[in-house]
N, C-alpha and C positions, 0 to 999 in steps of 0.2 A: 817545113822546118824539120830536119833532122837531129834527134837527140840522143846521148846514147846515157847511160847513167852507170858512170864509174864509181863502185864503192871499195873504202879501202878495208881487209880482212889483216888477219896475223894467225901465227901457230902459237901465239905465246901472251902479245900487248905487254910483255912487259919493260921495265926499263935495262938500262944498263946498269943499276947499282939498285939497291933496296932503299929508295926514298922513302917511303910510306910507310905505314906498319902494319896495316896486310895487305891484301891481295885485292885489287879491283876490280878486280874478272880471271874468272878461270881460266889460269895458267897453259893448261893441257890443253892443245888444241883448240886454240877461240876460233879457230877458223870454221868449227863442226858446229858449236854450238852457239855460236852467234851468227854465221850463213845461211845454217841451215833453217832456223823458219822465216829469215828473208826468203827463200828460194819456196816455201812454202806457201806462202801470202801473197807478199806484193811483185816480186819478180815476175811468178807465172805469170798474172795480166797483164806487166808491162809487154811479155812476151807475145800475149795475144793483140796487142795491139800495135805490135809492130815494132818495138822498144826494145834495144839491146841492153840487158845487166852486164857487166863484167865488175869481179869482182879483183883485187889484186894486193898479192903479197910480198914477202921477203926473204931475204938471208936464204936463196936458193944460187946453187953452184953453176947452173946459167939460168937464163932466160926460155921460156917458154910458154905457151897459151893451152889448156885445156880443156876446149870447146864445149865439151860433155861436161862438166862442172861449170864451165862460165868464168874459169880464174887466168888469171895471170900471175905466171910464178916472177918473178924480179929476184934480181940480185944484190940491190939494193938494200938499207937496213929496215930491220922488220919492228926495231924496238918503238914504243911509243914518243911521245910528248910531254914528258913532265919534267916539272920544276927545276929541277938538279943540272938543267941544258942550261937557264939562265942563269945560274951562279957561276956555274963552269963557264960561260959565254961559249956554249956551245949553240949552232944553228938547229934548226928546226929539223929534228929526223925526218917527218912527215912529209915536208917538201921533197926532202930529194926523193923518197918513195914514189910520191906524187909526179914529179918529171919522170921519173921511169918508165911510168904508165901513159902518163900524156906524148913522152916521147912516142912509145909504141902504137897508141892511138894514130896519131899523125902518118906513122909510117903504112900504115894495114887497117886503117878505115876511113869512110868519109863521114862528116858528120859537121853541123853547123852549132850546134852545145853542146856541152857535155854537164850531167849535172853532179858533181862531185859530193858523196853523203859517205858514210862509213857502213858497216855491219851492221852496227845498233840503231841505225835512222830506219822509220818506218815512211816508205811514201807511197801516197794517198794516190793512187788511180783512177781513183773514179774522179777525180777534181783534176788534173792532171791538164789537161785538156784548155780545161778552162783558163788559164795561166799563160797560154801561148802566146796570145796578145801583148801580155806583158812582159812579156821577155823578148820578143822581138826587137829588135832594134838596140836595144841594150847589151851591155858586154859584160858586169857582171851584179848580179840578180840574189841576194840574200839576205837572212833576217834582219840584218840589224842591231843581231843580238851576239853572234858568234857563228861560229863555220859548226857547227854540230848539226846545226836544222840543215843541211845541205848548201851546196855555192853552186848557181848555172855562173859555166867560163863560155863565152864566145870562144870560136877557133881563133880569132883575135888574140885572145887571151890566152888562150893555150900556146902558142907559140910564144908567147912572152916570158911564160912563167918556168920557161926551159933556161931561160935569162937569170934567174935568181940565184942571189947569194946575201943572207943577210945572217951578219952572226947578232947582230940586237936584239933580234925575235928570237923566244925558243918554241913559238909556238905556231903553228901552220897557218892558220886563217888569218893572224896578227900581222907575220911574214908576208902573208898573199895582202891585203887590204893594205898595209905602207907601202910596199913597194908601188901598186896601182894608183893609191892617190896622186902620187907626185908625177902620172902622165897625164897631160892637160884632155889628150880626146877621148880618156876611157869612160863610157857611158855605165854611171850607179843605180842600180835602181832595188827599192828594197820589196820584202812580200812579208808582210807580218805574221803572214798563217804559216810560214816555215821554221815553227818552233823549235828553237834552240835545248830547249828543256824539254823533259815529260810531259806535254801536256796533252793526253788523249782528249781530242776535239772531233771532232765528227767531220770539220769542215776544214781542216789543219791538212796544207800538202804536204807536210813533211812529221815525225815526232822523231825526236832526238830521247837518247837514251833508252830505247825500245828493245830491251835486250833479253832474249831466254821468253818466260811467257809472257812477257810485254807483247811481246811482238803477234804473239797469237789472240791474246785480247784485244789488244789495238783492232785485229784484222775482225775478227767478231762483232765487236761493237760498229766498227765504218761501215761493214759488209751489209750489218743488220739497216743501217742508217739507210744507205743506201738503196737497201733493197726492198724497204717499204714494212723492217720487219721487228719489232718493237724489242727492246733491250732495257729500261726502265733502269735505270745505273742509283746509283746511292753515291754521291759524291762530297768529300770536304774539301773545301778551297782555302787556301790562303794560312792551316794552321801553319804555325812555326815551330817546326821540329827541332830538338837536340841537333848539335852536327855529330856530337859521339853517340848516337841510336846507329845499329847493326842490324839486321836482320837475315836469316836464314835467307841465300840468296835460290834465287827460282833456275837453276840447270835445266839443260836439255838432258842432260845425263840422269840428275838425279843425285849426284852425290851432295857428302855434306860442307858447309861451308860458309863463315860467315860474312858479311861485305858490306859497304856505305850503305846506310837508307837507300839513297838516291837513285842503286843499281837494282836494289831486290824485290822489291814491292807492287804486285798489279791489283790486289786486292788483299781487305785482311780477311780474318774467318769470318767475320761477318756483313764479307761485300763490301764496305765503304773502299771510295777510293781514295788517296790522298792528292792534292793537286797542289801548290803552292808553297812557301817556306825555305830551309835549306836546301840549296843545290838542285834543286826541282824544276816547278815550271811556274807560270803566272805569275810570276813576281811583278808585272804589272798588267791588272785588271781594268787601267782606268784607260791606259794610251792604246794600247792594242788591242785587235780585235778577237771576240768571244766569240769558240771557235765551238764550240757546243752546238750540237744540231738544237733545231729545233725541237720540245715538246721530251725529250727523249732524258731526262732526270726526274725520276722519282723523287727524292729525298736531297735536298743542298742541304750543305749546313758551309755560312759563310764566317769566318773569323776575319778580326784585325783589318775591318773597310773602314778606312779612312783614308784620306786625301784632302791637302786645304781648298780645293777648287770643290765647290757643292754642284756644279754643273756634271763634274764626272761621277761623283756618288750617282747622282738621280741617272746619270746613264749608264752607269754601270748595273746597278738595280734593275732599269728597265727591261737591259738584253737582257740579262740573268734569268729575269722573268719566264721570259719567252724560249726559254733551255726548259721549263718545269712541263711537265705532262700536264694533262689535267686531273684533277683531284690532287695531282701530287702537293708539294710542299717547298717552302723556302724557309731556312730557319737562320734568322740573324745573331750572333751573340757578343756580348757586349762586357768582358771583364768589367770588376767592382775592385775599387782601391778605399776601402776603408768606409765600405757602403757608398762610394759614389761611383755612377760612370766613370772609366777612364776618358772616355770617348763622349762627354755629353752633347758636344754641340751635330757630330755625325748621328747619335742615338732622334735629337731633336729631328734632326731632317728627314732622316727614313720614316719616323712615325707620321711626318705630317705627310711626305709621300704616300704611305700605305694605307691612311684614312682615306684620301682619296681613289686607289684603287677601286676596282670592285669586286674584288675578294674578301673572305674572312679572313681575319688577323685577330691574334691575342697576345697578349704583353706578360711573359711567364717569368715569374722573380724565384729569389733562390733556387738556382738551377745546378744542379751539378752535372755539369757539360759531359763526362765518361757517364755516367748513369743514362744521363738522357739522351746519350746520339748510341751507346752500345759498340761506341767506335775502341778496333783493340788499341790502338795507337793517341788515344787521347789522354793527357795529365790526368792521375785520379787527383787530383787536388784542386783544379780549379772548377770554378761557379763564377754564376753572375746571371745576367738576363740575358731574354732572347725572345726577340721578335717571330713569331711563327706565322709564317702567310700561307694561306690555304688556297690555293689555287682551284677552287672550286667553281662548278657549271651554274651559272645562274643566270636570269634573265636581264640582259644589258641594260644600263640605266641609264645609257646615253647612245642617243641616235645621231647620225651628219645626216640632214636631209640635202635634196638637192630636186631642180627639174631644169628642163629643157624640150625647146622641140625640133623637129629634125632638121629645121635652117640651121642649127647653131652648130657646125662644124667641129668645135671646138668642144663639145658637150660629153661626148665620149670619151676625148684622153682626161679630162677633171675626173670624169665619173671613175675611171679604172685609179686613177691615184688617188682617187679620196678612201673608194672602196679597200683599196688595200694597206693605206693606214689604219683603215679602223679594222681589218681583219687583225693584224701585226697588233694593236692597239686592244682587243675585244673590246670593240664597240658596234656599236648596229649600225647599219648605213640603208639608205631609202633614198630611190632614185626614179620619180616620174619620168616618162619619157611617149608617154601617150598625146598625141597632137591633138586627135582628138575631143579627152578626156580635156586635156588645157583649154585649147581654143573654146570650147563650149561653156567650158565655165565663164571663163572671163566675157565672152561675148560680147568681142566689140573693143573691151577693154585697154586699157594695156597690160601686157602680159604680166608685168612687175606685181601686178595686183594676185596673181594666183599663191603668192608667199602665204598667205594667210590660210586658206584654202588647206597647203599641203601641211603648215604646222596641224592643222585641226586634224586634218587625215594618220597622220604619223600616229598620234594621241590614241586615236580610236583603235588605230590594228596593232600599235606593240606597246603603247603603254609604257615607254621611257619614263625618267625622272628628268632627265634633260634633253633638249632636243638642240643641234648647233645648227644654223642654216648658214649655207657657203651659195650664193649666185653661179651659177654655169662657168664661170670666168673667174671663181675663186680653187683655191687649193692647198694643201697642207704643204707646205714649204719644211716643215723638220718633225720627222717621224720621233724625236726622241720629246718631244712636246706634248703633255696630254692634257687633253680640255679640262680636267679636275683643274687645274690651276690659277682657272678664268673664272670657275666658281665660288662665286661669294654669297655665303648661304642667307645672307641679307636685304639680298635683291633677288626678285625670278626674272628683269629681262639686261640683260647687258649687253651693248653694242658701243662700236668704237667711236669715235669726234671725226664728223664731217668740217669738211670747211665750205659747204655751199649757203648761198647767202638763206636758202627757203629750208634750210635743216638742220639741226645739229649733230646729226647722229647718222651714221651711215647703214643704210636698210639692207646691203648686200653680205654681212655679215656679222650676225647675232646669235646670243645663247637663250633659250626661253624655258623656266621652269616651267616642268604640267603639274598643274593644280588647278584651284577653282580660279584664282586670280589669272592664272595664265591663257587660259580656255575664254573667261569674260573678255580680256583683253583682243585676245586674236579676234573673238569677233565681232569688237568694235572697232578695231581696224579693219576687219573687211567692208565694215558698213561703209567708213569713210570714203569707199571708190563711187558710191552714188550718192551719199548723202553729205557730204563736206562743201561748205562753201567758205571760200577765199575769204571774206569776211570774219570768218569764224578763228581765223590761223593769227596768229602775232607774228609768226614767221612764217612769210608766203612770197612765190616768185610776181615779181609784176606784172598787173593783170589792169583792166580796164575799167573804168567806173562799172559799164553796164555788166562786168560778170563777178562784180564782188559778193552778190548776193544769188549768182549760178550754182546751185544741188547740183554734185555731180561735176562738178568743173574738172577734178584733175582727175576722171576716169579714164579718160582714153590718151595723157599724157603720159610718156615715160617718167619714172623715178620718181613720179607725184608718190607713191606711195611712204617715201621716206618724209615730204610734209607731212603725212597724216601721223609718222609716227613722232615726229614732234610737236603736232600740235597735241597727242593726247598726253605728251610729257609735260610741255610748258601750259596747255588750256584746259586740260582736265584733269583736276586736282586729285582725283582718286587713282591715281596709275603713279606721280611723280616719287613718291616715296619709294615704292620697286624697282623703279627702274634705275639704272647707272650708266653712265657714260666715259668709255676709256680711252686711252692713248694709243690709236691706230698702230703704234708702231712694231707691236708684233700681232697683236691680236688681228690686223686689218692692212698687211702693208702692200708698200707699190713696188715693192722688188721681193726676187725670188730670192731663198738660198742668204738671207741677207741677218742673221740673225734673229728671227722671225720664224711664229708659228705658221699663219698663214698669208700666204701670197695672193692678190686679188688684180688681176692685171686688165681691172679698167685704161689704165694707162695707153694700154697696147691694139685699142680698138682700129687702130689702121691694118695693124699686122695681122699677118692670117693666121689664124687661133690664137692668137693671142699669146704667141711663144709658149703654151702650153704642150703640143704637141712635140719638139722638142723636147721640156722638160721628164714628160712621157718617154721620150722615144730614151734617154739618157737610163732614167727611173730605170726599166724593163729592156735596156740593153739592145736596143733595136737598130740597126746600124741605117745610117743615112744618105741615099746619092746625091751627091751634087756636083753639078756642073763647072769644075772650075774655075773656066772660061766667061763667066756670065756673073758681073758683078751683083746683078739681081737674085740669083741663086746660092752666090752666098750670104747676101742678105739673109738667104732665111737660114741657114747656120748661125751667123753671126747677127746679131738683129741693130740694125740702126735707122734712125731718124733720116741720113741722107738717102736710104731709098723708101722704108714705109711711110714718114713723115711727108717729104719732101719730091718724091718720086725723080730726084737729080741721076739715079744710075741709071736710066732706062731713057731718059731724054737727052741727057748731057753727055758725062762721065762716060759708059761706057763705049762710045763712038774717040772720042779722044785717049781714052787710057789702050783701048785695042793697036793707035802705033806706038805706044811706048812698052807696051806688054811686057816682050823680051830684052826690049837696050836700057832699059831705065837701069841705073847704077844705084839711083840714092833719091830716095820720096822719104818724104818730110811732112807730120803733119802739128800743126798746135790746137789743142788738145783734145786730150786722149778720154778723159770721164773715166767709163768702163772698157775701155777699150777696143770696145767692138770694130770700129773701120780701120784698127792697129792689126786683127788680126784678118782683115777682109784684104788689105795691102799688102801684108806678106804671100798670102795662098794665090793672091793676082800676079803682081810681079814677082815671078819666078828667081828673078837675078840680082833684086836690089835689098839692098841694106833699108830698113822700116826706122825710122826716126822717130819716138814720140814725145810731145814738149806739153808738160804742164806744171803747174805750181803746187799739186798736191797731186800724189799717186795711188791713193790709201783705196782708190774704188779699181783700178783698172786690174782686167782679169785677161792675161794675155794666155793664150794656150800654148804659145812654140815661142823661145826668147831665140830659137834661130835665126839668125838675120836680122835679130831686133833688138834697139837698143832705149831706152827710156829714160827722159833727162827733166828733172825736175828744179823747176827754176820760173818767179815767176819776171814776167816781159817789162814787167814795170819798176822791178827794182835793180840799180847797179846798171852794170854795163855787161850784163848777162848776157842780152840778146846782141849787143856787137860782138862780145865775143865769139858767139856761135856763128854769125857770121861769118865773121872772119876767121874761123876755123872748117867752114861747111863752103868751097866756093862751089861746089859741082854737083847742086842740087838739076835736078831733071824733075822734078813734082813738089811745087808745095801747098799745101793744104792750110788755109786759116781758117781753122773751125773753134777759135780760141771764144773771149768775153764777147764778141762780136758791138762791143761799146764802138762807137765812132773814132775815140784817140785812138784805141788800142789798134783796131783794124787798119788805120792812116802810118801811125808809126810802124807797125810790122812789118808795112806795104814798102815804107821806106827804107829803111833796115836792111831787110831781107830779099829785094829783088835782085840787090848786087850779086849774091849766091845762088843767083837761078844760072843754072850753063846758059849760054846761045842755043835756042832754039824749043827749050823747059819751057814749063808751067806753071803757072800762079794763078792759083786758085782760094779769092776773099766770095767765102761761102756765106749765106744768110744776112743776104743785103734787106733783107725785107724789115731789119731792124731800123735802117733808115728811113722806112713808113713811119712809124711806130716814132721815131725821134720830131719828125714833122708833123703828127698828128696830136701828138703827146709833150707838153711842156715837160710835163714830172716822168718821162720816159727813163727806164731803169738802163737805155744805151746809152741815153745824153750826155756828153762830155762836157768840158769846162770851155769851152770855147765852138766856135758858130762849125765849121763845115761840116757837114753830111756826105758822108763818105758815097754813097749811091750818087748824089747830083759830082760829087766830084770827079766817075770816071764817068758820067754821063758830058760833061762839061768833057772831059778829055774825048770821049770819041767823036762831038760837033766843033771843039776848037784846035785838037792836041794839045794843048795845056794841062798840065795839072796844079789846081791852087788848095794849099792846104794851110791851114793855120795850124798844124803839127809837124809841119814838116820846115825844112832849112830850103832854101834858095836850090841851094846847091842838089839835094833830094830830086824836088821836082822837076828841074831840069834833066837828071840824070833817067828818071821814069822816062820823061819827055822821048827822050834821045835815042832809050832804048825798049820802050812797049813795041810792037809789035803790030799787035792788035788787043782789044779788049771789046770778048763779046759779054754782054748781060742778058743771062736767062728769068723772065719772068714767068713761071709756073703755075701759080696760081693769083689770085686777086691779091695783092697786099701781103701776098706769103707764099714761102718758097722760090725767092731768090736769087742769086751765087751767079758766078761770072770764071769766065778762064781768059785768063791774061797773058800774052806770049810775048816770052823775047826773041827780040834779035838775035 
């Protein structure tokens, strides 16, 4: 990918009349002193990395290019963008500038973007790179916020915008974003880290308003970032400035001269920087992302954090965090109206936030905020409180333990994603991994039983205050999640609600205070692996007269270890009081990424790692091959039941879908869930329009809507499903991966075979439910009337008949008339299913 980065310069910026009532940039020459430390900083490297600057102006007597400067002269107008165009209903001067340049581009270079910024944009080269991915394929790529943070155009675009004429806009980027909305194929896509505003970030590809020594501190501070070399900044966020504050602006020249806040400011005299407020930057801290390097702020001082959503406070706080050095500081403050918080209910939450931390913090009252930050730009008149967090070294009080042994494949991508939550997190993390060292303990055991073992060990060599254990197969699902929150200082063991009949409490993921109770406890649960008998349990799995009085029964059983831990809840009265039990639903769940702290994908025991490796490979940016051509291969992209569960791609499916691969027009499946075989169907068939049909959409996470459309409706009410019918005749695949109930499956069948083309597919997957309906009176497929959809195409391939008590006369004759054939694949014992049914 070729880029080239046009920015627009002037001799002058100013308007054609005197709008304003002074000067917003120096008059004389901006082209010297606002080019000149772009050409300083960030040019040079683009230029070492292959990257062409050109810079371009106006109001010259013809056109021409000066290589050795990097400008293009235009004869175009040079004057800026302000206000006084839209009263006038005059168009945007900037535009036509702008095609002058793009013209000439077009004419005398090649290039596949161009990234459009001005003078005063500072862009970020060392990140630069990293970006390309996202801009590919897109046509045009910016903040969100405004064209100031810079605009990538496709050469797409660039020819279009040679197109423009709008007198509604007076203003460039407004003009450029109307006009492109209203063409249906131009691809949007935004970058938040391309700051529209001042916001020096460390991790920011773009800074807008980087003008004079902005632009050389910008480059100092990235440079230092980057290059491993410590900068300790003193930063205010979010005060609210005056908008009539002036300040002596920062020249390259030197001269004197006064101008907006907004343009003059990179530090006061005593180092703070300002970030936030009027006409500046971060004006939102809660949706966008906090662009602060890591570790590299000395001194925050945060004003006016407030937000009705408490979810974004506690994440806003959290990154913040992780912007402080260590030892450095975080200081919150908190206006008073008459001796009260303005702000009580935000004040409430950050405190009960920061008690949990593990840093020091203290709660300073009558503060006078100018006195006490030494900031020159702060009200001497205001006071109030202010939370100060001390981001100090200390010894972590909370560990994620974890073990494994080298069969568990999956044990290494948990391990790197736990460990770097709790890095991100400062928490301690411990990770057995010695076969050895396991195997010998347990001896014999089952392995489940070593949990006890490694709490006791963690205790002895760091000495936590809390210790969290995660099973091999669990993992932190949401870094903005911190274990303080699962802490209830009431209780030292809490674990989530099992639904197995022998437990209540699920042993794969728990919190255990160290203390004296906690330490007795673990090791009487490890006795329990020799010395517990069935007898002894209220809650125990079925077991045989002669072993209800067997010492040692559930030692060499998987999972026995979670009876043990309920029987020392419900049968031994000295632990029940401690212990608590909670609602799996974040603390313990069975999906990833789902709103939920931690992810534990017992679920997933068929699939190879357990979709963990994946979530790993996404985590740490790890690009993935897959084949394809091989439904099985993107199974493991996309993870589904019909091939881990059910092994149908590798037996069935993919020997049938290989002749329709490329002529399939239109595959069709009912329903969708998560959507996983919605996006397994589109990467397969190359040429066909993806169909998905269910009655609620709220779970399905489709990655490309190209070729894909989603239709939520459910089968059993109205005349939905004729409809679709009878709007869908030239189905070539259908898929019934719906309620797999016996009606629902019979009427579908009826319905919708009419819409299969001559010579398609019909595919009623997971017949095994018809086991299950014959085995089972109270079966959750069982319909209201007798047929079982299994013996009914079974009956169709020994008589050709089809007899349905869901269907009409006229239906099954119609099947009759025109099936094909229908084969039924049996898989396994009583499970795994499905059939392909062909028309005529």
């Amino acid at each position: 990918m070729k880029i080239i980065v046009l920015a627009y310069t002037s001799k002058k910026y100013m308007s054609e009349k005197n709008y304003i009532p002074f000067d917003p940039i120096q008059t004389d020459r901006a082209d010297l002193t606002r080019k000149l430390p772009c050409m300083d900083t960030w040019v040079s490297r683009l230029k070492d990395m292959g990257i062409e600057v050109i810079f371009f102006d106006g109001d010259n007597d013809e056109e021409s290019f000066d290589e050795k400067n990097q400008i293009l002269h235009l004869t175009e107008t040079d004057t800026y963008d302000y206000y006084y165009l839209h009263h006038e209903k005059k168009p945007s001067n900037m535009v036509k500038k702008l095609q002058g340049a793009i013209r000439w581009l077009l004419e005398n270079r090649d290039f596949d973007y161009i990234l459009r910024v001005d003078d005063g944009t500072y862009v970020n080269s060392f990140v630069l790179e990293n970006y390309f991915n996202e801009i590919i394929g897109n046509d045009i790529i910016w903040s969100g916020q405004g064209g100031g943070g810079g605009m990538f155009f496709s050469k797409k675009v660039c020819k279009e915008i040679l197109n423009i004429y709008d007198e509604s806009n007076h203003l460039e980027d407004a003009t450029i974003m109307d006009h492109f909305t209203k063409i249906p194929d131009i691809k949007f896509h935004t970058i938040d880290t391309m700051s529209a505003f001042y916001n020096l970030g460390e991790k920011n590809l773009t800074i807008h308003y980087s003008t004079g020594k902005r632009m050389y501190y910008s480059d100092f501070i990235i440079s230092n970032y980057y290059n491993n070399l410590k900068s300790n900044r003193k930063v205010i966020l979010n005060y609210e400035w005056s908008s009539g504050i002036e300040l002596n602006t920062n020249r390259v020249s030197g001269t004197d001269g006064n101008t907006g806040a907004w343009y003059g400011l990179d530090r006061d005299k005593n180092n703070w920087e300002y970030y936030g407020g009027y006409a500046r930057s971060i004006s939102d801290i809660y949706d966008r992302t906090i662009t602060y390097g890591d570790e590299v702020i000395e001194n925050l001082c945060v004003f006016n954090l407030r937000n009705p959503y408490e979810i974004k406070i506690k994440n806003t706080v959290t990154n913040l965090l992780k912007t402080i050095v260590k030892d450095g500081e975080m200081n919150i403050f908190f206006t008073l109206n008459d001796g009260i918080i303005n702000d009580e209910n935000t004040y409430n939450l950050i405190l009960k936030m920061v008690k949990n931390l593990n840093y020091d913090y203290k709660i300073l009252k009558d503060i006078n905020f100018k006195e006490y930050t030494q900031a020159e730009y702060i009200h001497p008149e205001e006071n109030g409180l202010v939370i100060k967090i001390l981001k100090t070294t200390k010894t972590k009080k909370i560990y994620i333990a974890q073990y494994y042994t080298s069969n568990l494949s999956h044990g290494p991508f948990a391990e790197k994603i736990n460990k770097k939550y709790c890095d991100e997190n400062d928490y301690g993390y411990y990770c057995e991994k010695s076969d050895k060292k396991i195997t010998d303990y347990i001896n014999g055991s089952a392995p489940t039983w070593y949990k006890p073992k490694l709490m006791l060990d963690v205790i002895e060599n760091f000495d936590p205050e809390y210790i969290l254990f995660l099973d091999t197969d669990a993992i932190v699902s949401d870094f903005n999640i911190r274990i303080e929150e699962f802490i209830d200082k009431d209780y030292y063991f809490i674990a989530s609600l099992d639904e197995s009949t022998h437990s209540l409490m699920n042993a794969g993921v728990f919190l255990i205070k160290n203390n004296e109770w906690g330490k007795k406890f673990l090791n009487d649960w490890a006795l329990c692996c020799k010395n517990l008998k069935p007898i002894d349990c209220e809650l125990r799995p079925e077991v045989g007269e002669n072993d209800l009085n067997h010492e040692g029964f559930y030692s060499n059983r998987l999972w026995m270890d979670q009876t043990a831990l309920t029987h020392l809840y419900k049968d031994r009265g000295e632990y029940v009081s401690k212990m608590k039990i909670i609602s799996n639903r974040s603390f313990n769940w069975k999906q990833y990424n789902d709103n939920n702290f931690i992810f534990h994908a017992y679920a997933y025991g068929d699939i190879k790692n357990r979709t963990i490796d994946k979530i790993h490979n996404k985590i740490f940016n790890i690009d993935e091959n897959y084949d394809y051509s091989k439904l099985s291969s993107l199974a493991e992209k996309y993870t589904t039941d019909k091939h881990y569960g059910h092994d149908f791609f590798d037996n069935v499916y993919q020997f049938e879908f290989d002749k329709i691969k490329e002529s399939a027009k239109k595959v069709v499946e009912l329903g969708v869930h998560e959507g996983q075989s919605i996006n397994i169907w589109r990467e397969f068939f190359t040429n066909a329009e993806i169909i998905g049909i269910d009655f609620e959409m709220n779970r399905a996470n489709i990655d490309d809507f190209n070729r894909v459309k989603l239709l939520e409706f459910n089968v059993n009410v109205g005349n939905t499903l004729i409809e679709f019918s009878n709007d869908n005749v030239d189905i070539d695949l259908f898929i019934d991966d719906g309620s797999h109930a016996m009606k629902d499956q019979q009427v579908v069948l009826a319905k919708l075979f009419k819409s299969i083309k001559s010579g398609g597919i019909y595919i009623l997957e997971d017949l095994h439910t018809s086991v299950s309906v014959k085995n089972d009176v109270n079966s959750m497929w069982k319909s209201d009337k007798n047929t079982i959809t299994l013996d009914m195409l079974e009956m169709f391939n020994n008589t050709g008949k089809i007899v349905s008590d869901y269907m009409t006369d006229e239906e099954c004759d119609y099947l009759e008339k025109n099936i094909e054939s229908c084969e039924i694949f049996k898989l396994k014992p009583d499970w795994s299913y499905t059939s392909i049914i062909k028309k005529k």
